[in-house]
VEXLUMKE-133129 format. One line per 10 residues: number of its first residue (from 1); their letters; for each residue x, y, z of N, C-alpha, C. Coordinates in Angstrom, 2 decimals, always signed. Each point is the difference from the previous one (the first is absolute). Layout:
NUM) A) X,Y,Z,X,Y,Z,X,Y,Z | ...
! end
This chain:
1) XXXXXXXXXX) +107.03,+66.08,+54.11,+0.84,+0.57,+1.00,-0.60,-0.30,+1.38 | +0.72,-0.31,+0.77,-0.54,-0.78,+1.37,+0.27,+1.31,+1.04 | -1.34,+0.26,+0.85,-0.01,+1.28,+0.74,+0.69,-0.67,+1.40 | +0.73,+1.05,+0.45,+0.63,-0.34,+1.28,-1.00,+0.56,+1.28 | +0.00,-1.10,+1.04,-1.19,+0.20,+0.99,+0.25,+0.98,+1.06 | -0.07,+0.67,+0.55,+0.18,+0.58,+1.39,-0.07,-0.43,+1.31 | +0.90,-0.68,+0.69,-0.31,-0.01,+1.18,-0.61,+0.94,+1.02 | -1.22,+0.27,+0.28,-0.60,+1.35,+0.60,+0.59,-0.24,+1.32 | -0.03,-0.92,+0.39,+0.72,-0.28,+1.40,+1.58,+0.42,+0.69 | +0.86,-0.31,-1.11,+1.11,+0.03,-0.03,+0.39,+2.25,-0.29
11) XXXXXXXXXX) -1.02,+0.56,-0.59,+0.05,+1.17,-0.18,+0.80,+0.96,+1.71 | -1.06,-0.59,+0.78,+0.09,+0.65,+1.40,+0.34,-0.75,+0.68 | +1.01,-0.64,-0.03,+0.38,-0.48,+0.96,+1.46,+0.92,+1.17 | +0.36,+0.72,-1.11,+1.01,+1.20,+1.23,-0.89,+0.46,+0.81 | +0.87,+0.16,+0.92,-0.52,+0.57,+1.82,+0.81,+1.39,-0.03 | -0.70,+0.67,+0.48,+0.69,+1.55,+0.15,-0.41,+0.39,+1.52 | +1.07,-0.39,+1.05,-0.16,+0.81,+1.24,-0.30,+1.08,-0.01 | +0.70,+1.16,-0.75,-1.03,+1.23,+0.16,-0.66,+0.61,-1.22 | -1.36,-0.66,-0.89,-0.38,+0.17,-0.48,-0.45,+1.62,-0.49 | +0.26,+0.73,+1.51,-0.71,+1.78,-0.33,+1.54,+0.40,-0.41
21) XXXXXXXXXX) +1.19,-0.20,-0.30,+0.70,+0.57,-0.60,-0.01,+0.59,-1.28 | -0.72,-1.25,-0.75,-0.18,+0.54,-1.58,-0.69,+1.06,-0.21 | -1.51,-0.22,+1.00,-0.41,+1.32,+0.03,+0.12,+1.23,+0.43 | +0.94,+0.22,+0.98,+0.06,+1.06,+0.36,+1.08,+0.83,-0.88 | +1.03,-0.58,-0.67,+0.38,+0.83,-0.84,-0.81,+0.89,-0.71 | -0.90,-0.25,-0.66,-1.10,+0.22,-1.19,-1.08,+0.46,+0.94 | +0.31,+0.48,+1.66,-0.89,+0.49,+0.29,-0.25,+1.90,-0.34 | -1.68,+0.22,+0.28,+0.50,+1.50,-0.08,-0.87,+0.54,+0.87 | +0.10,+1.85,+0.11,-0.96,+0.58,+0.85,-1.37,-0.43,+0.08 | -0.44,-0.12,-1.39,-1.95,+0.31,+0.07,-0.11,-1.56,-0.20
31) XXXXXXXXXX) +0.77,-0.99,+0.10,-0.15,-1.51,+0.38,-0.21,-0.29,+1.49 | +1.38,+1.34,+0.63,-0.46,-0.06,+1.45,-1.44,+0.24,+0.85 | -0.40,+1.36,-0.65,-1.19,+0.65,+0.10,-1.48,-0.88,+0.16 | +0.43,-0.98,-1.51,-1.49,-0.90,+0.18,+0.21,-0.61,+1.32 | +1.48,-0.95,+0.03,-0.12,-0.86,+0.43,-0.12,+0.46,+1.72 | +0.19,+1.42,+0.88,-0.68,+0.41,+0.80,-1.40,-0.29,+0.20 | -0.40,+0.50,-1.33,-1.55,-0.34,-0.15,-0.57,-1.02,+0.48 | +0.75,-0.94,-0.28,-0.90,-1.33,-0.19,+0.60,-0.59,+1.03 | +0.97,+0.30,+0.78,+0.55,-0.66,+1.47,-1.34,+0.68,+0.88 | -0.24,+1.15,-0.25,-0.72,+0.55,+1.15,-1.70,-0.51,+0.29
41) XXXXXXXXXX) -0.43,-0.02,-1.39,-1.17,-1.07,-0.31,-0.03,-1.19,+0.03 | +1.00,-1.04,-0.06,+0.48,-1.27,+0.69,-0.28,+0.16,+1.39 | +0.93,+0.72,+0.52,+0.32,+0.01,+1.16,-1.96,+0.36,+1.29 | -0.34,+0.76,-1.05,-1.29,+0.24,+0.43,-1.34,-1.04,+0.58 | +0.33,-0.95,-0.77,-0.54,-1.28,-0.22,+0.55,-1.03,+0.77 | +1.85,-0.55,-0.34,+0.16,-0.84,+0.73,+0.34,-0.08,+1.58 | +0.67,+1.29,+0.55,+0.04,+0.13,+1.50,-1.37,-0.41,+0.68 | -1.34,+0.70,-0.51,-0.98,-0.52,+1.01,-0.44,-1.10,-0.38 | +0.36,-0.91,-1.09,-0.51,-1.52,-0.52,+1.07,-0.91,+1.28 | +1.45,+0.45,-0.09,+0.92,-0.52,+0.39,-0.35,+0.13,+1.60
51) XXXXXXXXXX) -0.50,+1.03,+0.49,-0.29,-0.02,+1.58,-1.40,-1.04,+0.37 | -0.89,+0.12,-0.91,-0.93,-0.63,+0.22,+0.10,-1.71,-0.08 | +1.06,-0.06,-0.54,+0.55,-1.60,-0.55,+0.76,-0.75,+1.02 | +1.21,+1.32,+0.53,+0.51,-0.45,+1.43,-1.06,-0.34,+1.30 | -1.31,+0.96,-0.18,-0.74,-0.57,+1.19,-0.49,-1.12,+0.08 | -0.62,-0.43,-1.50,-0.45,-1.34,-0.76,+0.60,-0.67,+0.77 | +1.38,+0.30,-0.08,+0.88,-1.50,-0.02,+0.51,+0.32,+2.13 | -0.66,+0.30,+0.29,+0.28,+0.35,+1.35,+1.08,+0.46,+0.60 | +0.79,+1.12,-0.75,+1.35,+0.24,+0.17,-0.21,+1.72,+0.12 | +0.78,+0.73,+0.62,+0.71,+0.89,+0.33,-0.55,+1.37,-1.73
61) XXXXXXXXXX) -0.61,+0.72,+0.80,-0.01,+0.78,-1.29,+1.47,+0.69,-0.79 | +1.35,-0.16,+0.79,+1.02,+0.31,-0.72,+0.00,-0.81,-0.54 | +0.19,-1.01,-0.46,+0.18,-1.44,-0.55,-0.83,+0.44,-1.46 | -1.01,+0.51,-0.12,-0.45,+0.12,-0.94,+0.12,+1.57,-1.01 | +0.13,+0.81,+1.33,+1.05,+1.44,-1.33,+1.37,-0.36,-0.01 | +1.07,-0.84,+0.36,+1.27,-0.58,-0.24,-0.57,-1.03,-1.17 | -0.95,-0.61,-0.63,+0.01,-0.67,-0.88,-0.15,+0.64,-0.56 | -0.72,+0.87,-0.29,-0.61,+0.65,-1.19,+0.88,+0.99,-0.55 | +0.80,+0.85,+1.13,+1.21,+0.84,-0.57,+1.20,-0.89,-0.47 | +0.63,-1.18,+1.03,+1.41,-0.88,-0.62,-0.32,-0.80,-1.52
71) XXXXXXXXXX) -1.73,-0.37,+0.16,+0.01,-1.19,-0.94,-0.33,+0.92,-1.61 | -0.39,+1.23,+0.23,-0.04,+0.79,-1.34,+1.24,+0.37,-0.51 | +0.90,+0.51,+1.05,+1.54,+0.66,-0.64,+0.89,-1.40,-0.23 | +0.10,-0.98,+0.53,+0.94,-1.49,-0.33,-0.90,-0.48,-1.46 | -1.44,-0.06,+0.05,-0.43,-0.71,-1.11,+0.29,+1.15,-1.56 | -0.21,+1.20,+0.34,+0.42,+1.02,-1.05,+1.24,+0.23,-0.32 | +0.89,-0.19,+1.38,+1.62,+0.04,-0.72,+0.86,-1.31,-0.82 | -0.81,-1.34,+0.47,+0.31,-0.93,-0.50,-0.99,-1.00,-0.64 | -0.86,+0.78,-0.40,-0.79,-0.99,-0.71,+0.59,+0.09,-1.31 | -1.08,-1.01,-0.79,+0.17,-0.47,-1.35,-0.39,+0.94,-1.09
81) XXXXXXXXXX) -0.88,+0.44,+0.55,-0.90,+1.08,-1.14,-0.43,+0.92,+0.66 | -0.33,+0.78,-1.35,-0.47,+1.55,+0.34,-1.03,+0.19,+0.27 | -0.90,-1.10,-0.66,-1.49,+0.32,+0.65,-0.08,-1.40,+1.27 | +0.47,+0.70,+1.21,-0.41,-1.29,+1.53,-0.97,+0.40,+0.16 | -0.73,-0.54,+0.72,-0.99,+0.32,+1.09,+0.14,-1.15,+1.22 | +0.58,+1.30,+0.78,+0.12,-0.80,+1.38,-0.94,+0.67,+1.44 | -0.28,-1.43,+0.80,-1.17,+0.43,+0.83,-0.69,-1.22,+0.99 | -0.29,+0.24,+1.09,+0.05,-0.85,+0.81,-1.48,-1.20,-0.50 | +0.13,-0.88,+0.29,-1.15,-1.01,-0.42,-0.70,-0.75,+1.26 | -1.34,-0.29,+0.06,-0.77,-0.32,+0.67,+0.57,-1.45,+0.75
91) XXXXXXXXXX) +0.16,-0.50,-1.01,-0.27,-1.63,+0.14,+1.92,-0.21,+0.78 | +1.11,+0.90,-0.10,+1.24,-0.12,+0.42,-0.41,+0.83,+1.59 | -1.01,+0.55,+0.13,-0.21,+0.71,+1.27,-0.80,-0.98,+1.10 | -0.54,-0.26,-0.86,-0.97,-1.32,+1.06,+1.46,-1.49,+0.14 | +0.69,-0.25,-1.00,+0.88,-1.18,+0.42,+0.78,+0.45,+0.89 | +0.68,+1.28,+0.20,+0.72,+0.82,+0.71,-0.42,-0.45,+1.53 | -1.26,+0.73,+0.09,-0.37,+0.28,+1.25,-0.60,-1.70,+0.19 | -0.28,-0.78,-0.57,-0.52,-1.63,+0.42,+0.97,-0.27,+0.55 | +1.38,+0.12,-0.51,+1.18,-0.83,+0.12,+0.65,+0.84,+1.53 | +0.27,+1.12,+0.14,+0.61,+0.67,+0.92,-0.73,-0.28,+1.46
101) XXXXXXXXXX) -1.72,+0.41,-0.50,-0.65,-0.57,+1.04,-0.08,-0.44,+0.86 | +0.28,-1.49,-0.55,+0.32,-1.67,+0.11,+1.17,+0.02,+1.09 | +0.93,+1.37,-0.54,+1.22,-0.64,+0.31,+0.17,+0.83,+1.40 | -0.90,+1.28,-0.11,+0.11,+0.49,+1.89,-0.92,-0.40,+0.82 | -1.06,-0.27,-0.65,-1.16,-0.97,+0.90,+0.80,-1.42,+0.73 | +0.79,-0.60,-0.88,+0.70,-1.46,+0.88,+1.00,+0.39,+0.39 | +1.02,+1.05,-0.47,+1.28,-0.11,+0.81,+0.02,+0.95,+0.60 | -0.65,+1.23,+0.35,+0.38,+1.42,+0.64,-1.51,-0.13,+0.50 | -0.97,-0.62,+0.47,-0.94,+0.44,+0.92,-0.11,+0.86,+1.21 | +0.89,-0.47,+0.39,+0.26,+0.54,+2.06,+0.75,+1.57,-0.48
111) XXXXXXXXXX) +0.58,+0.37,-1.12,+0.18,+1.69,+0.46,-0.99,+0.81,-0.31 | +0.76,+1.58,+0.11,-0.72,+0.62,+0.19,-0.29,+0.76,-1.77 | -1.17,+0.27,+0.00,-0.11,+0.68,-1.87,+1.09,+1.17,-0.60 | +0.39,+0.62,+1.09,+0.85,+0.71,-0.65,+1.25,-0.34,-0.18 | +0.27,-1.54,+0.38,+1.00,-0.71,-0.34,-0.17,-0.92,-1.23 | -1.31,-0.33,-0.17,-0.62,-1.05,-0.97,+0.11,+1.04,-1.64 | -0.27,+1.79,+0.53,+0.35,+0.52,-1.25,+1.33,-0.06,-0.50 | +1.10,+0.15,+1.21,+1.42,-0.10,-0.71,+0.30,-1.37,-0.48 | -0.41,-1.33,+0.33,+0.42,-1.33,-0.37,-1.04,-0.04,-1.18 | -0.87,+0.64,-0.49,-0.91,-0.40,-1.14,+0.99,+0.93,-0.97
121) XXXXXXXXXX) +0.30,+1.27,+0.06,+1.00,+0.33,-0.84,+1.70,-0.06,-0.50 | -0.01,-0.78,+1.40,+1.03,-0.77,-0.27,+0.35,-1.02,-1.48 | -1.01,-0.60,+1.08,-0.86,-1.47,-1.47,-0.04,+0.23,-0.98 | -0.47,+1.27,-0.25,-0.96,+0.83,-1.40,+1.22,+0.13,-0.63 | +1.31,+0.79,+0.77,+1.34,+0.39,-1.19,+0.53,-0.96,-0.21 | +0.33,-1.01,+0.84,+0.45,-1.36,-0.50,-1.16,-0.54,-1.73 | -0.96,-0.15,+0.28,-0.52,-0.59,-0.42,-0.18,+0.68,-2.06 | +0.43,+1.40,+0.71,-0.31,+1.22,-1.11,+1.65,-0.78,-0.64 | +0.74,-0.02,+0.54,+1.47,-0.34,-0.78,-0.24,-1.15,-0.42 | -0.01,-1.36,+0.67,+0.06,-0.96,-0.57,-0.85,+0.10,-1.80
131) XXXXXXXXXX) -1.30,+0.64,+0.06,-0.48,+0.14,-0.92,+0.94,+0.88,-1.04 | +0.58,+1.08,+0.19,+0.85,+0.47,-0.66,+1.06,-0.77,-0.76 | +0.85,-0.88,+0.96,+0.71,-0.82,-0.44,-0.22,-1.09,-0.71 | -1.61,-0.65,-0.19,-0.36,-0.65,-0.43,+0.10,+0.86,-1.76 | -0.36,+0.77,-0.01,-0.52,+1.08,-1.13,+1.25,+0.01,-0.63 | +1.06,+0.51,+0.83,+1.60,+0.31,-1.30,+0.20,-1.88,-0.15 | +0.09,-0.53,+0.68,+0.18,-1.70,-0.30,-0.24,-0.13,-1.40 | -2.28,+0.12,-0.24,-0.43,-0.56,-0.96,+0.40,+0.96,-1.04 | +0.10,+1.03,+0.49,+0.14,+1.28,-1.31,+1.53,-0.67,-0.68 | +1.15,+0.15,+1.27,+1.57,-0.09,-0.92,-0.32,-1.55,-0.99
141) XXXXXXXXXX) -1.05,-1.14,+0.58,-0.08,-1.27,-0.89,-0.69,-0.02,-1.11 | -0.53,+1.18,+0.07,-1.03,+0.34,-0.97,-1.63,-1.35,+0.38 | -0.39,+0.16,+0.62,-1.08,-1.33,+0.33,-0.93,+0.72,-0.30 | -0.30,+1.27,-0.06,-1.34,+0.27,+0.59,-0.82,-0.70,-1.73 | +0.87,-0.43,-0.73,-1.27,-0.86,-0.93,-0.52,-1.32,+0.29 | +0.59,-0.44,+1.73,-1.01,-1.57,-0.14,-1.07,+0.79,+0.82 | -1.04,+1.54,-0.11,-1.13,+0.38,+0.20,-0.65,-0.42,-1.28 | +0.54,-0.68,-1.15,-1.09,-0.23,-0.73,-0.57,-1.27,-0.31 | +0.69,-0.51,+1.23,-0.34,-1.84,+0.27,-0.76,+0.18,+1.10 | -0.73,+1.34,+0.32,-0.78,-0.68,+1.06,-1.62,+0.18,-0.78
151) XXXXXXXXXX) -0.86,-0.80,+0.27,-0.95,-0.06,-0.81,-1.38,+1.28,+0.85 | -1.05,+0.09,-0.79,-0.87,+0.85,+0.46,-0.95,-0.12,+0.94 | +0.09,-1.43,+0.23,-0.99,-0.78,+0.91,+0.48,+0.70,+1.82 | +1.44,-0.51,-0.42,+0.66,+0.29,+1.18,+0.24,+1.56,+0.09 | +0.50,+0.70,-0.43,-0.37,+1.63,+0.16,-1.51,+0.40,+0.82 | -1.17,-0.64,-1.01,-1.52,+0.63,+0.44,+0.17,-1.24,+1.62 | -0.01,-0.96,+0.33,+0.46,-0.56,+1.18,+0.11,+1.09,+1.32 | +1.64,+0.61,-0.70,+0.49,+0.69,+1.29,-0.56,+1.19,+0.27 | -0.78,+0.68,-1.18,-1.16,+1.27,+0.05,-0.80,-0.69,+1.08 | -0.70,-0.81,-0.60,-1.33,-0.60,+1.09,+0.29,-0.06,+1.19
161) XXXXXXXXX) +1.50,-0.63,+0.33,+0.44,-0.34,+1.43,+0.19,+1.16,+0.58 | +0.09,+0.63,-0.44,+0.39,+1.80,+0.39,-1.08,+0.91,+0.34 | -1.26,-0.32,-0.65,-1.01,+0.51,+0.14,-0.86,-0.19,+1.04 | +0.14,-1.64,+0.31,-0.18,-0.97,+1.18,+0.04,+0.94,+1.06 | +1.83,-0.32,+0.12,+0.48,+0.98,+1.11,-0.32,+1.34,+0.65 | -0.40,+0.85,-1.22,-0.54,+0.76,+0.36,-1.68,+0.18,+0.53 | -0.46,-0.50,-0.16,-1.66,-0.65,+0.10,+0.41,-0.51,+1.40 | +0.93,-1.14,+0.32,-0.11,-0.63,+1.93,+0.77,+1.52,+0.76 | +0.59,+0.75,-0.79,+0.71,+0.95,+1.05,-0.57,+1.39,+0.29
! end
């Protein structure tokens, strides 16, 4: 008898725009309760990681409790799974602030800083969407599996380069 194979791939491939529907039917009180819990102990942790990350990256300390509060409730209402962990990263804080840098040091020199904060957050929400939009793109194509064509060489690479960065800054 010849066993029939599984495409594991082909399993998940539906997209569910609002993924917390299923759950919230099947939600209940003392589900709520933990999950207080564990927002408030999150929250404990990532607001001052997230402020300290915005300074990293030379930006506006709102910039960094607006990440940490928008990017927990969008990644929890529409993520994939139940167990996320979402949270700001070193090495996206240093490209952040390299790149923005770059970009008020040559084109916005001559004003004044409290203008350089509104055009850096300007930048920052632009820059926060495009990434967004990049995200439902690969998500509705389902791509996020050519991450397993990238090899390990190149991963430990962009650690090092990151580490760099932080070491000249």
């Amino acid at each position: 008898m010849k066993k029939k194979l599984i495409d594991v791939y082909s399993l998940d491939t539906k997209i569910s725009f609002y993924p917390f529907l299923k759950d919230f039917r099947r939600y209940t009180l003392n589900a709520f309760k933990n999950d207080i819990i564990a927002a408030l102990s999150v929250a404990l942790l990532t607001i001052p990681q997230s402020i300290a990350y915005s300074l990293l990256a030379n930006l506006p300390i709102q910039a960094g409790i607006f990440s940490a509060i928008f990017g927990a409730i969008f990644s929890g209402a529409f993520g994939s799974s139940r167990h996320l962990i979402v949270g700001p990263s070193t090495g996206v804080s240093i490209l952040i602030q390299t790149i923005l840098s770059n970009l008020i040091n040559t084109n916005f020199s001559t004003i004044a800083l409290d203008q350089k904060e509104i055009i850096t957050l300007m930048l920052l929400m632009k820059l926060v969407f495009l990434v967004g939009v990049f995200q439902l793109v690969f998500g509705f194509f389902n791509l996020g599996k050519l991450l397993q064509f990238v090899s390990r060489p190149v991963i430990l690479g962009y650690f090092a380069g990151v580490g760099i960065a932080i070491i000249i800054n």
